[in-house]
Every structure is written in C-alpha cells, then in structure tokens.
N, C-alpha and C positions, 0 to 999 in steps of 0.2 A: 315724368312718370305717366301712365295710365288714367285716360279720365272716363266716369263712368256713369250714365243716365240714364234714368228709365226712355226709352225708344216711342217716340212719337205715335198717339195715339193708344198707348198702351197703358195700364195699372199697373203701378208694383207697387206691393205691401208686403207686410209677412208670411203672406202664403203664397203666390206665384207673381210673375214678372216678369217683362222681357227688356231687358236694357241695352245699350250700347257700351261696348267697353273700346275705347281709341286708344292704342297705344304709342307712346311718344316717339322721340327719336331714336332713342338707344334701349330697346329694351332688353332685357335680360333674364332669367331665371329665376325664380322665386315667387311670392306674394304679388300678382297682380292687385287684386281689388277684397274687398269684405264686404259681402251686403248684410248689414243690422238691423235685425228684427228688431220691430215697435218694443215686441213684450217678450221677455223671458220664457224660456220654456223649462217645465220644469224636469222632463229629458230632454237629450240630446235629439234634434228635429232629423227627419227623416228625408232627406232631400234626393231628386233628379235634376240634374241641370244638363243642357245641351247648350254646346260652344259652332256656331257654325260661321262660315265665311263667304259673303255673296260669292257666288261663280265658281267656288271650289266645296262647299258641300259642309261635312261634318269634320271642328276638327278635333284630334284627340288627344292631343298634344297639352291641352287645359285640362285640369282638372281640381275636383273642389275638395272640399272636407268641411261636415256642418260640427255644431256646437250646439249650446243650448240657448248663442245669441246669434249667430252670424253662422254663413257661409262664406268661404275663402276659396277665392280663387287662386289658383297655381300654375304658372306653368314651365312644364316640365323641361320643354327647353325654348330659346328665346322664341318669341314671334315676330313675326315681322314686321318692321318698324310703320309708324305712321299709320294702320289699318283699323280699321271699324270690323270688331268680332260682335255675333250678336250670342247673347246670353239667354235662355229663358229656364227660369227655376222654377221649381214647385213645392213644396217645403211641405210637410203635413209632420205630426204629433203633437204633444203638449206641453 
C-alpha cells in the first residue's frame, strides 16, 4: 500500500502540512491515506488540499473528504505505481 510522511523540512499538524504520499506497487482505487487530527473538532473541518506530481503539475485525479477527525485521501482512479505525490492540506474550523 501507500506510504505517507510529512515531506522534508516541513510541519504538519492539524492545521496545514505538506507530506509525501509513495504509492506501492499495485495501486488501485479507493482510500489512499487518512491524515488524523491531534484533537477533535467539534464540526466537520474545513479543508483545501492540493495533490501535485513533480514534472506533470496538478493532479485531479485525488481527492479528499474531511471529518471532524481526519482527512481521506481518495483516488478516484488508480495512480501510478511506485510514485511520490505531494500533498499540502490546510484544514481550518473547530
């Protein structure tokens, strides 16, 4: 599966973050990754996320859905094996 890190030289907490997400050999459609908020919120957070790929730009193909603990990553149809996406969230409510 998918493995996912906050990206070198960077912060992530519960309110913004830029990680790495690597995906394995076989990936396929569904549930990439979940990033989990420290603390609960007590609505559903209000999130922006951009999914981009060195040397080809933005892609649109991921997409998320927040909660009142996490954000979930999705994607909509597989990507491509073995690649480093980068992720940066920004999450605001409470």
């Amino acid at each position: 599966g998918p493995a996912i890190a906050c990206a070198t030289s960077h912060v992530c907490d519960g309110v913004s973050g830029t990680v790495t997400l690597t995906t394995g050999t076989s990936p396929t459609t569904g549930t990439l990754a979940t990033l989990d908020f420290p603390n609960t919120h007590t609505n559903q957070a209000n999130c922006l996320v951009t999914t981009t790929l060195s040397g080809t730009g933005l892609v649109t193909t991921i997409s998320w859905s927040e909660s009142t603990t996490a954000v979930t990553l999705t994607a909509n149809t597989a990507p491509s094996a073995s690649t480093a996406y980068q992720i940066r969230y920004w999450c605001g409510g409470n």
